[in-house]
C-alpha positions in Angstrom: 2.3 -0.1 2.3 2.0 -2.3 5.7 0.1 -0.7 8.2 -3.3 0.4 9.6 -6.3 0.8 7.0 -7.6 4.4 8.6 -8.2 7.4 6.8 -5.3 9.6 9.0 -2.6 6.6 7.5 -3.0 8.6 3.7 -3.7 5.0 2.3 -5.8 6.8 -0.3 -3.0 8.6 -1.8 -1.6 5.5 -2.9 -4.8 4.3 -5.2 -4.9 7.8 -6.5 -1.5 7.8 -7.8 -1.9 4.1 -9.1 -5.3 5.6 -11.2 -3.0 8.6 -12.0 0.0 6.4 -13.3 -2.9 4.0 -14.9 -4.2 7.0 -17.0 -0.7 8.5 -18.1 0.1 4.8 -19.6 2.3 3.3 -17.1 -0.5 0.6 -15.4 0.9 -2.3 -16.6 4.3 -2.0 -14.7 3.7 -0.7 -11.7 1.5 -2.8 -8.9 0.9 -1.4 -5.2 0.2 -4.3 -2.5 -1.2 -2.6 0.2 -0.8 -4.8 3.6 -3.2 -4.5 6.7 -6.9 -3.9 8.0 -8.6 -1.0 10.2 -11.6 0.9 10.3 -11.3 2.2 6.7 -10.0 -1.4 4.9 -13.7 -1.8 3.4 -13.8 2.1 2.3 -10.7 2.0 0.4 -11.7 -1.0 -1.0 -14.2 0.6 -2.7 -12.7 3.5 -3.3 -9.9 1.2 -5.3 -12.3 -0.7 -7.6 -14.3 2.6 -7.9 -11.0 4.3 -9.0 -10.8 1.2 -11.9 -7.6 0.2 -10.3 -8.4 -2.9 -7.6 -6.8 -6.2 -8.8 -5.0 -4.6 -11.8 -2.7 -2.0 -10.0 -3.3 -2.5 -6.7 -4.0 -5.7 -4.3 -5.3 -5.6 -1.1 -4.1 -8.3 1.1 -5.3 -7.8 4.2 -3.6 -8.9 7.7 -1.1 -11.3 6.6 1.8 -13.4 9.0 4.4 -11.5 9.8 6.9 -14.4 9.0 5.6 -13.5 5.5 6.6 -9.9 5.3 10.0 -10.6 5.0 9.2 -12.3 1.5 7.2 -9.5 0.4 9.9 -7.1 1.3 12.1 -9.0 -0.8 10.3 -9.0 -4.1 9.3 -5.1 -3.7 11.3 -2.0 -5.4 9.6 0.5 -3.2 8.3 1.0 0.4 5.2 3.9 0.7 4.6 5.2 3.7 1.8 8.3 2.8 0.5 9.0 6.0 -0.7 12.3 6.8 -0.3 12.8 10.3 3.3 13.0 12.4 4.5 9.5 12.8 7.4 8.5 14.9 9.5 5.8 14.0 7.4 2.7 12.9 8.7 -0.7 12.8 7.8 -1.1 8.7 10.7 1.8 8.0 13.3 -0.3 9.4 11.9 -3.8 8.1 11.5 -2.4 4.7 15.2 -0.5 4.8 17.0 -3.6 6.3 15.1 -5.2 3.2 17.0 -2.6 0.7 14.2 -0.5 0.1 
């Protein structure tokens, strides 16, 4: 995920389904990097190491460069986008499908 840490973005959703996966066996192959800051970076923070899955499943990097995305695209499988409001076209679905994803 690269975006806007806010509860409305569905950010959530994506350290529930890494402490789903982690229960159900499949932790050790699957890691989220979730990419940005906003009002609810610090809540779902807590909410990850709560959920036993910070650091192991998921990584929180925070606002990085944006000449870096394009190597983060690269070494990724998947792109999430869980937000939970209507979106229109954001910039990350066409970075991350002009990466392959």
């Amino acid at each position: 995920y690269i975006g806007r840490i806010a509860v409305e973005k569905g950010v959530e959703r994506i350290v529930e389904a890494a402490k789903q996966l982690k229960s159900d066996g499949f932790a050790a192959s699957i890691k989220f990097k979730i990419i940005g800051t906003g009002p609810d970076f610090d809540k779902l923070k807590l909410f990850a190491k709560d959920s036993g899955v910070l650091n192991d499943n998921v990584e929180l990097l925070g606002q990085i460069k944006n000449s870096d995305l394009a190597e983060i695209y690269a070494k990724s499988h998947l792109f999430v986008f869980p937000t939970l409001r209507e979106e229109g076209h954001p910039v990350t679905f066409s970075e991350s499908m002009c990466s392959g994803l």
